[in-house]
C-alpha positions in Angstrom: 48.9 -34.6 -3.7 48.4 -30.9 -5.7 49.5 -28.3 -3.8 46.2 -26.2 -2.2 47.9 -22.9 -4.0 47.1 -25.1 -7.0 43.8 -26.6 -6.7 41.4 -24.1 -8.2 38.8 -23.2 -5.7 35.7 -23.0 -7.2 33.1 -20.3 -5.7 31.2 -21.7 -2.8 27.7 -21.8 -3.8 28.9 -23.5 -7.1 30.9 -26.4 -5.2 27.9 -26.6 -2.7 25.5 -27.7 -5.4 27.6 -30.5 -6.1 25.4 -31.7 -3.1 22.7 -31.9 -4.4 22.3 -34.9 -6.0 23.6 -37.0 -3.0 20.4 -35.5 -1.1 18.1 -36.5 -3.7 17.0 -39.6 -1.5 16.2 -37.6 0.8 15.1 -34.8 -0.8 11.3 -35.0 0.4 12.6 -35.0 4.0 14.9 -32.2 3.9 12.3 -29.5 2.1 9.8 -30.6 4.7 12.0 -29.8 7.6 12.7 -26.3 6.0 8.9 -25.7 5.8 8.7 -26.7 9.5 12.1 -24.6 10.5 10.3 -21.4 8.6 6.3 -22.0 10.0 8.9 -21.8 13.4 10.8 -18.8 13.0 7.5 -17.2 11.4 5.4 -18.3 14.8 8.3 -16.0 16.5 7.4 -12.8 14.6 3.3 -13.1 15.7 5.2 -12.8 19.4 5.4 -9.3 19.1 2.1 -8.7 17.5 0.2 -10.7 20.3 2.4 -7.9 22.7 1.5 -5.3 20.5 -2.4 -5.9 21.1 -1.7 -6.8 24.7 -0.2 -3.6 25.8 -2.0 -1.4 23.3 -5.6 -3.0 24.4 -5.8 -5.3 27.8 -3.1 -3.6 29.7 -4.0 -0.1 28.6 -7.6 -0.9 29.5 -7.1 -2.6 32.7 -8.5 -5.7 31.6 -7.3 -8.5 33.8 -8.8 -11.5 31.7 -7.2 -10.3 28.3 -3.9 -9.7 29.9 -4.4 -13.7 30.7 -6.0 -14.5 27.3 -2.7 -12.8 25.7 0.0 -14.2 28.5 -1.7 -17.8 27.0 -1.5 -16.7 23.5 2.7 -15.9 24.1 3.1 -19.5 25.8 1.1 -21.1 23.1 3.3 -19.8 20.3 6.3 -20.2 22.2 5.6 -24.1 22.7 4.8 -24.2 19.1 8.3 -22.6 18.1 9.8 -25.1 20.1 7.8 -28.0 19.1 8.4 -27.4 15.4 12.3 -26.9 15.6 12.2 -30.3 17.5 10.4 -31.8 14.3 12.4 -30.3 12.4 15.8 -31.8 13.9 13.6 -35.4 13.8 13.1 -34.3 9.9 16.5 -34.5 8.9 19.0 -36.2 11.5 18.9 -39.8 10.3 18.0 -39.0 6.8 21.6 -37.0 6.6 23.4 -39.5 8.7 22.8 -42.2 5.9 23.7 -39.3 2.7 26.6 -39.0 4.8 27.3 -42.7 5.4 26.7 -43.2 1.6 29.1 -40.6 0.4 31.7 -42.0 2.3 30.7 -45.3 1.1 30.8 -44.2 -2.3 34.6 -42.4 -1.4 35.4 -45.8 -0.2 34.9 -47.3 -3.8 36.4 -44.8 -5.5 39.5 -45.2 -3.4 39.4 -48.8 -4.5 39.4 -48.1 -8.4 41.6 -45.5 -8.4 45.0 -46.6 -10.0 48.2 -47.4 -7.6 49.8 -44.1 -9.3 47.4 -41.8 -7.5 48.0 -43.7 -4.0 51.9 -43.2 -4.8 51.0 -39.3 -5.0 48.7 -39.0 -2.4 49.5 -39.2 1.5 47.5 -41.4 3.3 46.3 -38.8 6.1 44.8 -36.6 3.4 42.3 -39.2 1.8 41.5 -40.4 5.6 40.4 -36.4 6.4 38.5 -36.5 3.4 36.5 -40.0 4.7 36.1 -38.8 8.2 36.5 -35.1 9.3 35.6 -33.7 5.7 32.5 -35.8 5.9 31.3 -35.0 9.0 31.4 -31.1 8.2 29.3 -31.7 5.2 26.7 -33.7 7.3 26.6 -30.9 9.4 25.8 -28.2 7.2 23.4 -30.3 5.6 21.3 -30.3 8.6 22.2 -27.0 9.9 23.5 -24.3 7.8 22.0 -25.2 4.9 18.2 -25.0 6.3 19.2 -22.0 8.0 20.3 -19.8 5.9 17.0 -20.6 3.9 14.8 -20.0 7.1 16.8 -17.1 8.8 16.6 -15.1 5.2 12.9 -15.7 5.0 12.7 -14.5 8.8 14.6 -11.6 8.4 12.6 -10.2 5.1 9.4 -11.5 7.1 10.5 -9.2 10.0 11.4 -6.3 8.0 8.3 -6.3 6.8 6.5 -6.6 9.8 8.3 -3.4 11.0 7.7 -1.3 8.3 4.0 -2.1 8.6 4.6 -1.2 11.6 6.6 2.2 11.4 7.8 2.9 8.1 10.7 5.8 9.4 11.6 2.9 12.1 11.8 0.5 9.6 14.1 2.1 7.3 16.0 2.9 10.0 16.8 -0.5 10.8 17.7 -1.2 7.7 20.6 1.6 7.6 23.3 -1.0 8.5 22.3 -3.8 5.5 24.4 -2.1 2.9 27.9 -2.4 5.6 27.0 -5.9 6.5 27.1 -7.4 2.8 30.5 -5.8 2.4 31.5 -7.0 5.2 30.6 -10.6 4.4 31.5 -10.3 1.0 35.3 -10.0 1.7 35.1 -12.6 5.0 33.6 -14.9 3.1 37.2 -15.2 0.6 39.4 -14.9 3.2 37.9 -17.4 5.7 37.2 -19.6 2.5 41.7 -19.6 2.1 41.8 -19.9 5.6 39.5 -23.3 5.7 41.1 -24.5 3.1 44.2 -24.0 4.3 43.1 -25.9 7.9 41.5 -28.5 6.6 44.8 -29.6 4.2 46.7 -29.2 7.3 44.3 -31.5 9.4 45.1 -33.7 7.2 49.3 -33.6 7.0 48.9 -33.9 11.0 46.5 -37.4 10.3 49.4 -38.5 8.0 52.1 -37.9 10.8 50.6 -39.8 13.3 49.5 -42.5 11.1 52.8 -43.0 9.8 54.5 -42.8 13.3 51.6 -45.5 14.6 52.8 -48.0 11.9 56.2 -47.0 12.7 56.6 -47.2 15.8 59.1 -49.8 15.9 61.4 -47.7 13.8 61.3 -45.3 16.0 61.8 -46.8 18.9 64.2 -48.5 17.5 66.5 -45.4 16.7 65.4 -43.2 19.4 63.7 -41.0 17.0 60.4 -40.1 19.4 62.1 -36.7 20.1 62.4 -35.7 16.5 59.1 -37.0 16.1 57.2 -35.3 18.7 59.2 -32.0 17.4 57.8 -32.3 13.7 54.0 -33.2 15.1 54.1 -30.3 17.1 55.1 -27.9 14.0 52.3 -29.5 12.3 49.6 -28.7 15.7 51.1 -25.5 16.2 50.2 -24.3 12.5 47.8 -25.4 12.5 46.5 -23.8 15.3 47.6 -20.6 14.1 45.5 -21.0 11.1 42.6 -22.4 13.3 43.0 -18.9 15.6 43.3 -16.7 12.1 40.0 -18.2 11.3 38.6 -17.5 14.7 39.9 -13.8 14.4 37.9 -13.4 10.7 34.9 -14.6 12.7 35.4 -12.3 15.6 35.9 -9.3 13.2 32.2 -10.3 11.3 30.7 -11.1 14.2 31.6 -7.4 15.8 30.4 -5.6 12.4 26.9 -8.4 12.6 26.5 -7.7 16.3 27.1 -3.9 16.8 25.8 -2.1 13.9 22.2 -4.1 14.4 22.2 -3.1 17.6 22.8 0.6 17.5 20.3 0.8 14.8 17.8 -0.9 17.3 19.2 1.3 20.1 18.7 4.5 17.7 15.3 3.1 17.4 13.9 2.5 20.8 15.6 6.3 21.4 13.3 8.1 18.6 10.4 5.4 19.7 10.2 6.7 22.9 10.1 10.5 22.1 7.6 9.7 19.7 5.1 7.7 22.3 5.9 10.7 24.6 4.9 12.8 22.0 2.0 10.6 21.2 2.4 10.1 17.7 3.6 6.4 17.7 2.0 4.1 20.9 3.1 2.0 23.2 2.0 -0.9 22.0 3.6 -0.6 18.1 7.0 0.3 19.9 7.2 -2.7 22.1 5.7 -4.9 19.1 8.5 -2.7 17.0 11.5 -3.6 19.7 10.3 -7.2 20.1 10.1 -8.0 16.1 13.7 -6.3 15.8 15.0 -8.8 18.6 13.1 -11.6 17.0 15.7 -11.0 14.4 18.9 -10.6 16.6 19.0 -14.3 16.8 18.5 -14.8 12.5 21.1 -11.1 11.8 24.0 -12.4 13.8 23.9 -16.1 12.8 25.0 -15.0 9.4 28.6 -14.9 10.6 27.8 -18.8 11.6 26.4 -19.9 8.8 28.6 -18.2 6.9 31.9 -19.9 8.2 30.3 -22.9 8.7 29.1 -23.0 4.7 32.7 -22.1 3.8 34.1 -24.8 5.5 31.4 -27.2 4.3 32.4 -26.0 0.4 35.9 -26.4 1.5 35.5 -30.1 2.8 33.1 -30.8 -0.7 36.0 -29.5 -3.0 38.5 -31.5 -1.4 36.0 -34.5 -1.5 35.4 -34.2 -5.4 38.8 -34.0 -5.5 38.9 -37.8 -5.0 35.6 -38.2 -6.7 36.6 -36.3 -9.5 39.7 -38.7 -10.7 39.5 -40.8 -13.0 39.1 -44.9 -11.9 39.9 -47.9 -13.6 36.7 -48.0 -15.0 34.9 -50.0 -17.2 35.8 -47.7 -20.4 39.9 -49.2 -19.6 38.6 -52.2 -20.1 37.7 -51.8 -23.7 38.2 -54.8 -26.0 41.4 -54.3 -27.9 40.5 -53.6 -31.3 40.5 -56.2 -34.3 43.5 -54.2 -35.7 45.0 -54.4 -32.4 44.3 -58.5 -31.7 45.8 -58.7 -35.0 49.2 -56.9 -34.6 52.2 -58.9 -35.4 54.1 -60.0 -32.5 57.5 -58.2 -32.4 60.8 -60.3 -33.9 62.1 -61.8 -31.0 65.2 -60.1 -29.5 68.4 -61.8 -29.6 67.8 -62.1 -25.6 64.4 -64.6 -26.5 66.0 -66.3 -30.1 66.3 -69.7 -27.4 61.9 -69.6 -27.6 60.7 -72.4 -29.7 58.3 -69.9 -31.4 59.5 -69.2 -35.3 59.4 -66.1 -37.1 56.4 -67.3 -39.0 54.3 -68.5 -36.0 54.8 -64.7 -34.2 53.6 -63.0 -37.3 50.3 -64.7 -36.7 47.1 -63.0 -35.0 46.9 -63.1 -31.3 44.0 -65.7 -31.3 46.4 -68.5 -32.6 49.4 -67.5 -30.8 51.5 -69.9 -28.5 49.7 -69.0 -24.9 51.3 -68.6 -21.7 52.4 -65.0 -20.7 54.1 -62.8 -23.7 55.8 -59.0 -23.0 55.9 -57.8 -26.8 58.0 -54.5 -26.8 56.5 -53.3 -23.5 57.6 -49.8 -22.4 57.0 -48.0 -19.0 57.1 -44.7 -17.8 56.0 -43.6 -14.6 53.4 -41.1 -14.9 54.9 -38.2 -13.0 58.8 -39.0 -14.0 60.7 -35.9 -15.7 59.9 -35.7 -19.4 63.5 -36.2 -20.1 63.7 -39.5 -17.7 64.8 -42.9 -19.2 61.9 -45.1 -19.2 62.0 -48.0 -16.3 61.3 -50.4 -19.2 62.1 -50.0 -22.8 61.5 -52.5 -24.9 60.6 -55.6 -23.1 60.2 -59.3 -24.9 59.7 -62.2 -23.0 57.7 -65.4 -23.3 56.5 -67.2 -20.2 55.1 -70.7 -21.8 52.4 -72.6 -20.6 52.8 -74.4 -17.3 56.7 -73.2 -17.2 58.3 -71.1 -14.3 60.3 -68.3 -15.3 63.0 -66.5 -13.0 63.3 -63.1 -13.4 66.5 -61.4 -11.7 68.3 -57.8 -12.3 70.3 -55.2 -10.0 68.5 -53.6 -7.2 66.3 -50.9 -9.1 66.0 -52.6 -12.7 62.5 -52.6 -12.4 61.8 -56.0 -11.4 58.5 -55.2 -9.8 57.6 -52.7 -11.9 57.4 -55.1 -14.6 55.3 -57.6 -12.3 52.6 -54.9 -11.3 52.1 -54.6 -14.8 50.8 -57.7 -15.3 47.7 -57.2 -13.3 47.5 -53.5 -14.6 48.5 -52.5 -10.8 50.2 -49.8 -13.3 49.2 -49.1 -17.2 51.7 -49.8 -19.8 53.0 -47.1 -21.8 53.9 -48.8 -25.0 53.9 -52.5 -25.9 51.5 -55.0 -25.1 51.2 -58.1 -22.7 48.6 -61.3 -23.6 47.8 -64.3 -21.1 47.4 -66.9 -23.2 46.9 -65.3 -26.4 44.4 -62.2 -25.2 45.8 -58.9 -24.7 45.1 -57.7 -20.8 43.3 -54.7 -22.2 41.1 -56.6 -23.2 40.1 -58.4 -20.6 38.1 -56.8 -17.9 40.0 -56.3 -14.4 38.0 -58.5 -12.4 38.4 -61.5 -14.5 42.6 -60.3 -15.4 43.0 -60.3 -11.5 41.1 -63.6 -10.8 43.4 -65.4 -13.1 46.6 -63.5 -12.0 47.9 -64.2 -8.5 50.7 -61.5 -7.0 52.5 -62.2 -3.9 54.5 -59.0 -3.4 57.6 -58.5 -1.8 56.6 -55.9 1.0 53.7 -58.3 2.8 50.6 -56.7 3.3 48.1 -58.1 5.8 44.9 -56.3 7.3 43.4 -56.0 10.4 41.5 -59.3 10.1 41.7 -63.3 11.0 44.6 -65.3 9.2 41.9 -67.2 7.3 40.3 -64.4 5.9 43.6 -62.8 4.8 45.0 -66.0 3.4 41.5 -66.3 1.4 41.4 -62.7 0.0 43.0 -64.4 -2.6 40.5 -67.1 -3.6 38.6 -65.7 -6.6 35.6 -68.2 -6.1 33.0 -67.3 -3.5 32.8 -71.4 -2.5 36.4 -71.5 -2.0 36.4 -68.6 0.6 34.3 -70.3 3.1 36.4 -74.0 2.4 38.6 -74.9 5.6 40.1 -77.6 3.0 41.5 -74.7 0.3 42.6 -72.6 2.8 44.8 -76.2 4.8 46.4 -76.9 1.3 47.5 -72.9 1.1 48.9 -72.8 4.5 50.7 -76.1 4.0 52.4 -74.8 0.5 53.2 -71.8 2.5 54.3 -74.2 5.1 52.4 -72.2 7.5 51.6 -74.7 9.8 52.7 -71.7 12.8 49.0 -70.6 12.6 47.6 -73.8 14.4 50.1 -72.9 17.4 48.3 -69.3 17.3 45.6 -68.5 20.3 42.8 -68.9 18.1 44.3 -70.7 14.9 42.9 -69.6 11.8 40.7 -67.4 13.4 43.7 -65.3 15.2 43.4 -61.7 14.7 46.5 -60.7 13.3 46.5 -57.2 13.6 47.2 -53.9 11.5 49.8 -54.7 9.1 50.3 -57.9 10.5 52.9 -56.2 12.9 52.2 -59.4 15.5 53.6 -61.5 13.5 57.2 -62.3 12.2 58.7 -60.6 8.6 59.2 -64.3 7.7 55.3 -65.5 8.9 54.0 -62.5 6.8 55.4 -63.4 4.1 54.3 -67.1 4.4 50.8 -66.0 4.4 51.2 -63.7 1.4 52.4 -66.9 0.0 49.7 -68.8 0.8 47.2 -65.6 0.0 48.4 -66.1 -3.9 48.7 -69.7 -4.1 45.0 -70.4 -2.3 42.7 -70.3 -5.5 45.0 -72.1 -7.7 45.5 -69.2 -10.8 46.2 -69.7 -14.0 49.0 -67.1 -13.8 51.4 -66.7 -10.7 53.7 -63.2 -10.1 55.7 -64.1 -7.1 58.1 -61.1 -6.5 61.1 -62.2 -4.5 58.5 -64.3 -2.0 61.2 -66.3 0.3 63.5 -63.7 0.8 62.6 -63.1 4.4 62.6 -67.1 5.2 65.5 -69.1 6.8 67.4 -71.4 5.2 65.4 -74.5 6.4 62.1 -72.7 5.9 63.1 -72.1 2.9 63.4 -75.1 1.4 60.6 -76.9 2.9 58.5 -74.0 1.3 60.0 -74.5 -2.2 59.5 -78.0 -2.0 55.9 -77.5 -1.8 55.9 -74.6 -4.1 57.2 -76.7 -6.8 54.2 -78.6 -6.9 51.8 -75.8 -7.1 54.5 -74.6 -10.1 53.6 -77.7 -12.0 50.4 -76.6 -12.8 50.7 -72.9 -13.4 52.2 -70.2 -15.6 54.8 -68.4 -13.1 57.1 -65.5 -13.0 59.3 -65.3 -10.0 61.3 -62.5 -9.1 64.4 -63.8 -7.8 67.5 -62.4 -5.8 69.2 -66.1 -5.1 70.3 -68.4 -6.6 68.1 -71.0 -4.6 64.9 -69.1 -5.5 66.3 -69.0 -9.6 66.5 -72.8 -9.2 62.4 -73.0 -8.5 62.5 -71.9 -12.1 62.9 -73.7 -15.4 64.6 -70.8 -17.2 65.8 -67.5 -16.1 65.7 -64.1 -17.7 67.9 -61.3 -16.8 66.9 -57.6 -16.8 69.5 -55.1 -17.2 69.2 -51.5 -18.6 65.3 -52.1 -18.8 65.5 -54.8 -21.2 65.5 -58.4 -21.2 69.5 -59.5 -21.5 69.4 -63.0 -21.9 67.4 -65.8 -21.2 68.5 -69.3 -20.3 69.3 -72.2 -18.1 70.9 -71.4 -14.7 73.9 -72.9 -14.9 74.1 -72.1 -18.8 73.9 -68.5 -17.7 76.7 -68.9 -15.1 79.0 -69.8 -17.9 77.7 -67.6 -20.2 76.7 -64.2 -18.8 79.3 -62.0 -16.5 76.0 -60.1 -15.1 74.4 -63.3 -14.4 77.2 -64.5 -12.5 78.1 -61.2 -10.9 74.0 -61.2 -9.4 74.3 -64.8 -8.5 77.6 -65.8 -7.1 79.3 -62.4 -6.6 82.2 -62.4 -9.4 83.7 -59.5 -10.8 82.7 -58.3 -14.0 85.1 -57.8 -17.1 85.5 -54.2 -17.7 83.2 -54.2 -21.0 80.9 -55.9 -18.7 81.4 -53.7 -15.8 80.7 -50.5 -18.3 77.2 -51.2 -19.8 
């Protein structure tokens, strides 16, 4: 994730307006609860004029009947106020609830499109702040801070200009403190605006802690680590709460400055208001109408420290939520047709590592329309987007041929990049140089959906998601029909040889849990077999997928995978040599190239690698150097 030092903060009201299209649905709404919110605050301010003519005309006359006339006038407006601030809340609350749900909706989908290198970079607790807390603060100031400060700024110059109608030497005399305010909020508004930012990043390092130490609980546990644990969550709480009481100290310090300087100039006021009624040249009735106007306002002058924070936190939370938005996807424009220069390139001469493939020199210098199909690696390169400049590549150069309807083993030394050459079959990561084609078409060609429907990955790490066995085993049907048929999701589980799930509570329907953690390393990974087997692909990664079975597991499950092999294009990451035999050739992958290819037992004889990975024999020195 960039560091926040990093990210460039834009100014608030220029992040906030980023906003505005998401309320556009609701738009209508929104404006007519601020029309409701200001006829509200507005019915305050004729308060103090009903007052004025109360004091100034029934009470100073002795008239009981328009002291009751103007006591029913004050209750009237005051049930108004508070009848048109309930509207207003009506106005807006579920209108906002579903910008916010759609936001995160639309957060959701991005997450989903953006490419496995930004979820390598980015913790997990950060993008869940962003979906939750972020959103929430938003929502909030959409229905609170936003309206007000529209609706308290038209009270306030509403107000002011009530007074000086009133009493233009008390008026201006209120106004002494404006000038100190604005500075005041000019230079709280940067600070608080580091300080939120700063809060918000670190809400989100404390969701990653405890989501990590949730799924890894077992680890923990397992090596006593809770101590340690607890020790690094509660350096995480404990700075965060000291940014949390830095922010409440920036308030405090506006909120003294908003609070006392209004006030004395209202004290000042009612001091000179008084001499002046004793003196006769200002009555009694202006200066109560006067006091009540300028404490109309108290309410609308020391919310600005409020609505202030709250809007810097709200343009915090929308610059760390474009921050998602704002990345690029796997979008439609990476799924551009490969050019007719490109579907024409020559394959590469076949390395000495692929000379055994049938294909002649002739046939590869053809166009990719009327090349030999199955799966081809022409001088693929990979670099991982944020590896040193100076970094060997993880691939360099890679040529393979995976014919139709053949099984290919793939096997290397730990860290070869094994599976970093099978997520880039499915564009999981983006080639850097090279190409790949499934049967004859280059993958960039090809949209994603259709790439992934006809490319199956079982991976080596297991995934499965807080759902039923069914519905994870069928994630990986690509036909809608097949999802909901009890008959393709028996054949799966019996290639998997899953048959365990029937002994489960509920079967097939069995919630399995979050990460599948109530289930066995070796069941997982039977059901991520079965997951990539289910809707029969054309194409089949399988990366190391039995290495968590026993021995009799094991071989029951290749006998049934060799059957589903028969029909499809596979490449099988191997680490055993009972695994390799699944395969009808082998290829092995040293110094991110493609070494040799060949029959098992030919490779045995032939390669010192090979038989090094395999059986554990030492390697001749020349072999032991490269």
């Amino acid at each position: 994730m960039p560091s926040t030092a990093a990210t460039e903060r834009s100014p608030a009201v220029r992040t906030l307006l980023r906003l505005w299209p998401h309320l556009r649905p609701v738009r209508a709404r929104w404006f007519s609860a601020a029309v409701v919110a200001v006829l509200a605050s507005l019915t305050s301010l004729v308060i103090p004029l009903v007052l004025k003519w109360l004091v100034d005309g029934p009470i100073a006359d002795g008239d009981t009947a328009g002291v009751w006339l103007g006591a029913l006038w004050v209750l009237l407006l005051g049930l108004a106020e508070a009848l048109l601030f309930g509207l207003r809340r009506w106005l807006v609350a579920r209108p906002l609830s579903s910008v916010e749900a759609d936001m995160r909706e639309a957060l959701y989908r991005r997450l989903q499109r953006l490419p496995i290198a930004f979820h390598d970079r980015w913790p997990s607790g950060q993008l869940l702040s962003r979906a939750t807390t972020d959103l929430m603060i938003i929502r909030m100031f959409l229905a609170f801070p936003l309206t007000f400060l529209l609706v308290n700024g038209v009270t306030i110059l509403a107000g002011v200009i009530v007074m000086l109608s009133m009493d233009r030497s008390l008026g201006l005399l209120v106004l002494i403190p404006v000038i100190p305010v604005i500075v005041v909020c000019t230079v709280f508004e940067k600070r608080f605006a580091e300080a939120s930012r700063t809060a918000q990043d670190q809400v989100g390092d404390v969701t990653t802690l405890v989501e990590e130490s949730v799924l890894g609980i077992r680890v923990i546990k397992g090596f006593g680590r809770h101590r340690s644990q607890a020790r690094a969550f509660r350096e995480l709480t404990h700075r965060l709460r000291g940014t949390e009481l830095r922010k409440a100290r920036l308030l405090g310090g506006i909120m003294a400055v908003i609070v006392v300087l209004p006030e004395l100039a209202i004290g000042t006021c009612l001091v000179l208001g008084t001499v002046r009624v004793a003196d006769g040249t200002l009555s009694a009735g202006t200066l109560v109408a006067f006091l009540s106007t300028a404490l109309a306002l108290h309410w609308p002058v020391i919310s600005i420290g409020f609505l202030l924070a709250m809007s810097q936190e709200a343009a915090t939370a929308t610059a760390r939520y474009f921050e998602v938005m704002d990345t690029e996807p796997e979008s439609a424009a990476d799924d551009r047709p490969a050019t007719a220069a490109s579907q024409a390139l020559p394959a590469s001469p076949a390395s000495p590592a692929t000379s055994a493939s049938p294909v002649s020199r002739a046939t590869a210098k053809a166009p990719t329309a009327v090349k030999e199909g199955g799966l081809r690696l022409e001088g693929v390169r990979f670099r991982y987007p944020d590896a040193p400049a100076d970094a060997p590549p993880v691939l360099d150069g890679v040529d393979l041929h995976v014919r139709p309807g053949e099984s290919l083993a793939l096997v290397g030394t730990t860290g070869s990049g094994k599976t970093t050459l099978t997520a880039l079959i499915p564009r999981l990561h983006e080639i850097t140089e090279g190409r790949i084609t499934l049967d004859g078409v280059d993958i960039t060609a090809m949209p994603r959906e259709e790439l992934r429907a006809r490319v199956a990955v079982a991976f080596e790490d297991p995934t499965l998601f807080s759902a039923t066995v069914g519905e994870n085993v069928l994630m990986g049907a690509a036909d809608r029909d097949e999802r909901t048929d009890p008959e393709v999701l028996g054949r799966a589980l019996g290639v998997a040889q899953a048959g365990f799930v029937h002994a489960l509570p509920q079967g097939v329907d069995t919630q399995v849990g979050e990460q599948g953690l109530s289930l066995s390393g070796g069941q997982r990974q039977r059901l991520a077999l079965a997951r990539a087997v289910v809707g029969s692909p054309d194409f089949l990664v399988l990366d190391d997928p039995l290495s968590a079975l026993d021995v009799h597991t094991e071989a029951a499950v290749e006998a049934a995978l060799r059957e589903v092999l028969a029909d499809t294009t596979a490449l099988i990451v191997a680490h055993r040599p009972s695994t390799v035999l699944l395969a009808d050739r082998v290829a092995l992958l040293s110094g991110g190239r493609i070494a040799a290819v060949g029959d098992h037992h030919e490779l045995l004889r032939t390669n010192a690698e090979y038989a090094w990975l395999m059986s554990g024999a030492p390697l001749e020195p020349e072999e032991a150097r490269r």
